[in-house]
C-alpha positions in Angstrom: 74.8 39.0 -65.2 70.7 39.0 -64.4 69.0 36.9 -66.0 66.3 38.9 -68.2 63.0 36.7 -70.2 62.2 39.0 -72.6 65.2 41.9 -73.9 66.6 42.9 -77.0 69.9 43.4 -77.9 70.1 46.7 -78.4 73.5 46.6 -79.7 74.1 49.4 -82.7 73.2 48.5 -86.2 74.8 49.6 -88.7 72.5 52.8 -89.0 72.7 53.7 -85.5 69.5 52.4 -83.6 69.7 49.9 -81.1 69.2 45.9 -82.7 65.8 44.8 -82.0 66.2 41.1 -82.3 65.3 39.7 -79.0 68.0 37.4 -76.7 67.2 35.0 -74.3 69.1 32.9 -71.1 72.8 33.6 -70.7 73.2 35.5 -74.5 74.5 39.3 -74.3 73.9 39.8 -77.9 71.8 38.4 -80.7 73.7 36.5 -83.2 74.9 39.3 -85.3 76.3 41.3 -83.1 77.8 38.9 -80.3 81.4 39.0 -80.3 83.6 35.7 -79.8 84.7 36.9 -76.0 80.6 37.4 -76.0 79.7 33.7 -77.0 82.3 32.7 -75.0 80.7 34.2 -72.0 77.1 33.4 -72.6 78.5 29.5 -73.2 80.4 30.0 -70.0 77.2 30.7 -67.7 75.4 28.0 -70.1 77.8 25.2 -68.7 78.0 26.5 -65.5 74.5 27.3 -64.8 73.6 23.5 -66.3 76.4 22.6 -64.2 75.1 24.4 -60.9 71.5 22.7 -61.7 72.7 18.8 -61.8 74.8 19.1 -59.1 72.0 20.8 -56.9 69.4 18.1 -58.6 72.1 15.4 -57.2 72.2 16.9 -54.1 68.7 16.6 -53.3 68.1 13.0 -54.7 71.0 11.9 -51.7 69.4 14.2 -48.9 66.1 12.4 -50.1 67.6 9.0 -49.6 69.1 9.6 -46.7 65.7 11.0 -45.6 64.1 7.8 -46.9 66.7 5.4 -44.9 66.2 7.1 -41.6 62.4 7.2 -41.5 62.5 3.4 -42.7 64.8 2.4 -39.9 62.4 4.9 -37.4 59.3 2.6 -38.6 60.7 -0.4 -38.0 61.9 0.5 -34.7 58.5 1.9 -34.3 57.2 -1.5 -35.6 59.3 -3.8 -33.1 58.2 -1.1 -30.0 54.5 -1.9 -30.8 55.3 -5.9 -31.3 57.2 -6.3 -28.0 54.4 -4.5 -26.8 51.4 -6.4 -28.1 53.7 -10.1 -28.0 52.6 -12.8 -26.1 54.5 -15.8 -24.8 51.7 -17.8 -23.2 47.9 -18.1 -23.9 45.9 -20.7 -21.5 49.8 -22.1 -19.7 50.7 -22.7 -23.3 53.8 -21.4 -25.0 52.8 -20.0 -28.3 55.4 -19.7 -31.1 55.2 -18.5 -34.6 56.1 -20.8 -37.5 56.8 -18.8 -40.7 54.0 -16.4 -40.7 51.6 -18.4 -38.3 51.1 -19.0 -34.7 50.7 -22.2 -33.0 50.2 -23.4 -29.4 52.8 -25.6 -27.9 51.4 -27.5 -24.9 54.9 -29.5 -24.8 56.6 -29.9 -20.8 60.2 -28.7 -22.5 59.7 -24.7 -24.0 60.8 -24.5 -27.7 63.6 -22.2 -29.2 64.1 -20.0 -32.4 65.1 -23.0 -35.2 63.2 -25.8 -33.7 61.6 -28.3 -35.8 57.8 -29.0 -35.4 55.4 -31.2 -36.9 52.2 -28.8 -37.3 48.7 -30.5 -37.9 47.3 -30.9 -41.4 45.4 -28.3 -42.4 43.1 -28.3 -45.9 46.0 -26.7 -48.1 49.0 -29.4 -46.6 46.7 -32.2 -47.5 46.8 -30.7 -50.9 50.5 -29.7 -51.1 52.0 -32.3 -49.3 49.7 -35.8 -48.8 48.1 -36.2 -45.1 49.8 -35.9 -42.0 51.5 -33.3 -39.8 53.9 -31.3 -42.0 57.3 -30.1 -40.5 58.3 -26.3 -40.0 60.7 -24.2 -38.0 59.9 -21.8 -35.1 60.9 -18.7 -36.4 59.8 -16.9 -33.8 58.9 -16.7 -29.7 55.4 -15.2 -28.8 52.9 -13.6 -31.2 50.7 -10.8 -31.8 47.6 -12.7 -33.2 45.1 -12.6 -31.4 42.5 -15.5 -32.7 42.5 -18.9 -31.8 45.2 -21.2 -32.3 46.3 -24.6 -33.2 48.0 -26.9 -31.3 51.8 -28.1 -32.7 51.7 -32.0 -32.9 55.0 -32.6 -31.7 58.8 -32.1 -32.1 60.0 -33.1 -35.6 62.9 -35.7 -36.0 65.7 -34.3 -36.6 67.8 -34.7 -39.8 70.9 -36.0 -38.4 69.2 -39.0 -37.0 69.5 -38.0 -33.0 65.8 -38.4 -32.2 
């Protein structure tokens, strides 16, 4: 069965000439003149062709996220290619770390690790969050792609078991 926009029926009235009532999408006949096997048909290719449609419209959404998923995990390795890249570990014989989302200097004898505590200078906002004074963070990171100047970490923080 084609599908045809704009037909007729063309089935027989009763005085012979063909039915003029137009049909659309998967009818045969207009209303009239469809018989049961005919609505049966046209309601057949209805559920089928709506069928067809959601499936195909599923179908694309996962091929789209599954697109979507593979060029996020491509950025990001293209992300960590240009980091490693641009990373640096030392700046004037001074290990630099990152600590949350900022970079300090660590001029220190023994290097710092990933999860090390470290009492970082005040700064205006610290004074205003948290009284004066160095305030403790965590390395988070080794090296770092800023490229400004940098402040100097106070010291190593004590730690909270009571070892230093």
């Amino acid at each position: 069965m084609t599908y045809q926009p704009d037909r007729t029926c063309g089935r027989p009235t009763r005085s012979g000439t063909p039915c003029k009532i137009r049909i659309s999408g998967s009818d045969v006949a207009c209303g009239t003149h469809a018989t049961e096997q005919d609505k049966a048909v046209a309601e057949a290719h209805r559920r089928g062709w709506n069928e067809g449609w959601k499936d195909g419209c599923e179908s694309g959404a996962s091929s789209s996220k599954s697109h979507i998923a593979h060029l996020e995990k491509r950025v990001k390795e293209l992300e960590e290619q240009l980091d490693a890249a641009r990373r640096v570990y030392e700046v004037d014989g001074c290990q630099v770390v990152q600590v949350g989302k900022y970079s300090y200097r660590w001029r220190g004898s023994d290097p710092l690790a990933v999860g090390d505590r470290v009492l970082l200078p005040e700064n205006w906002l610290s004074k205003i969050k948290e009284g004066p004074g160095p305030t403790v963070g965590v390395v988070t990171k080794l090296g770092t792609t800023y490229r400004g100047s940098l402040a100097d970490i106070v010291g190593r923080a004590p730690t909270t078991d009571g070892t230093d």
